[in-house]
C-alpha positions as CSV (number, residue, x, y, z in Angstrom):
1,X,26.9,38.1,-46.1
2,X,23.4,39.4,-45.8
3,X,20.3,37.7,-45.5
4,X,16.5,38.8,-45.4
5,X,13.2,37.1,-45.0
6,X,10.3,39.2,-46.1
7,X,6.9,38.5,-45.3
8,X,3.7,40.4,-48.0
9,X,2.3,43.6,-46.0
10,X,4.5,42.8,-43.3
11,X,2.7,40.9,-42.0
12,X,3.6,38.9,-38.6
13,X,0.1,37.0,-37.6
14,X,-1.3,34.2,-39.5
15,X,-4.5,31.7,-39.0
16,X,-4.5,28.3,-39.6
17,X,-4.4,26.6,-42.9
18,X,-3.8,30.1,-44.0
19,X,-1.4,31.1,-46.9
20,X,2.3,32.7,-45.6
21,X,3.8,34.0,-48.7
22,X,7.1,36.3,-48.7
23,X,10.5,36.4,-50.5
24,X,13.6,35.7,-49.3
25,X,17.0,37.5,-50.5
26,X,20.8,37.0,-50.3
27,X,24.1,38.6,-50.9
28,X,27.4,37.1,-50.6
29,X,30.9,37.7,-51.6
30,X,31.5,34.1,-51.9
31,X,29.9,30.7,-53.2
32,X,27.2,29.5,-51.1
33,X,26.5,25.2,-50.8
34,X,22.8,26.1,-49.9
35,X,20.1,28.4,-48.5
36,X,17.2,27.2,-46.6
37,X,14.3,28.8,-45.9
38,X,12.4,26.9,-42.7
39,X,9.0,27.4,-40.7
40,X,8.8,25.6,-37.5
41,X,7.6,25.5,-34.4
42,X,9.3,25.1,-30.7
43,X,9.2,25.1,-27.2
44,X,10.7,27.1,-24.5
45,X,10.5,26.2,-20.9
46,X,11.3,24.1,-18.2
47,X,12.1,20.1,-19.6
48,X,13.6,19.6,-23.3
49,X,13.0,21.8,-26.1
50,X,11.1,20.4,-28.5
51,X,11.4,21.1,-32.4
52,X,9.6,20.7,-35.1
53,X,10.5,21.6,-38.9
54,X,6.5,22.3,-40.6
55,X,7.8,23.2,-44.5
56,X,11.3,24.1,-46.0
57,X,12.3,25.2,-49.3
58,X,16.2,24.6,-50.5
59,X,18.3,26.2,-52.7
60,X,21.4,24.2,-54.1
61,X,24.7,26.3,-54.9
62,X,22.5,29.7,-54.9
63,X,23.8,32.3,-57.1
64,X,25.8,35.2,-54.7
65,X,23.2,37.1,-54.9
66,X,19.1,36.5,-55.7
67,X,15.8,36.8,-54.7
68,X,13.0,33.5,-54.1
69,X,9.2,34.2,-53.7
70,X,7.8,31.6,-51.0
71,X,4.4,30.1,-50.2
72,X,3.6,28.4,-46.8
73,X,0.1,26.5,-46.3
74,X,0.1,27.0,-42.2
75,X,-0.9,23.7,-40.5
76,X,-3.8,23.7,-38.2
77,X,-1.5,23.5,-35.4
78,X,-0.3,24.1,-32.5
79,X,-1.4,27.9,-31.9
80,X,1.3,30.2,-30.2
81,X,1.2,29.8,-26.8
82,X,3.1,31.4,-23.8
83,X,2.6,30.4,-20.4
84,X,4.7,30.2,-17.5
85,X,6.5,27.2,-17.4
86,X,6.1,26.3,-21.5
87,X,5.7,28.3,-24.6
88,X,5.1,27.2,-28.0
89,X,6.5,29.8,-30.8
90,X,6.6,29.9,-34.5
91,X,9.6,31.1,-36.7
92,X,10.8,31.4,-40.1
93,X,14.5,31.2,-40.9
94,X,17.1,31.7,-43.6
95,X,20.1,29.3,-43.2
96,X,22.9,29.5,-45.5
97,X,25.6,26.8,-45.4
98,X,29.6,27.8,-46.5
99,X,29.4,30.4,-44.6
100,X,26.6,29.5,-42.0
101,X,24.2,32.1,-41.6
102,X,21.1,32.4,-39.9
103,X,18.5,35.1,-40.2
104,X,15.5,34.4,-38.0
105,X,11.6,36.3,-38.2
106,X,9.2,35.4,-35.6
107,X,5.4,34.5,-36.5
108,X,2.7,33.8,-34.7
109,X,-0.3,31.2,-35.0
110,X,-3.7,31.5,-33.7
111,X,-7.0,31.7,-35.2
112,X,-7.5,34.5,-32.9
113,X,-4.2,36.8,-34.5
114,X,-2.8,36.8,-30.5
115,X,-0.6,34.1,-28.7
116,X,-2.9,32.5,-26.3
117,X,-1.7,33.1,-23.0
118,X,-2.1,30.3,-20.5
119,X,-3.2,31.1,-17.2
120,X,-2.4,30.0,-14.0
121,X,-5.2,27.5,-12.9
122,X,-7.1,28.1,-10.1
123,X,-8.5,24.9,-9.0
124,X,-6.4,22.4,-6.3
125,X,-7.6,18.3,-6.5
């Protein structure tokens, strides 16, 4: 089985309410149930990961092989953010069911292009 998510001119970075377009591709040797193509956001860090699914697109019994052109509208929010005890990242992935796949491409979102990097602060109450 193989998988690929493509993002036009490679491109990694995105603002918000900005348009994510791409294509997606598959090959398989035998019958796929479905392909999903997900962006979402998460945590990482200390306490419970939290997830959150932003836009998918499904395919229904996918031909073995084939090729999807994708638009995302990227929501205003939240921006990438990695600080020491939390981060909040942004991903695409390609999930195929019978055989489960996943193929994973990490974004970011910021109006600024960069994660935002939250700093230790400073000030004791």
């Amino acid at each position: 089985m193989r998988m690929a998510i493509e993002l036009s001119e490679g491109k990694l970075s995105y603002r918000p309410r900005q348009l994510m377009r791409g294509s997606f591709s598959w090959s398989s040797l035998d019958q796929l149930k479905s392909l999903e193509l997900r962006l979402f956001w998460y945590t990482q860090g200390k306490g419970t990961q939290d997830v959150t699914l932003v836009e998918m697109r499904r395919i229904n019994s996918p031909a073995l092989m084939g090729r999807e052109r994708f638009e995302f509208r990227v929501p205003d929010g939240p921006y990438t953010m990695h600080g020491k005890l939390i981060s909040v990242l942004w991903a695409l992935e390609l999930v195929s069911e019978g055989p489960n796949e996943v193929t994973r491409v990490d974004v970011v979102v910021s109006p600024w292009g960069e994660p935002v990097i939250l700093r230790e602060e400073l000030h004791r109450f």
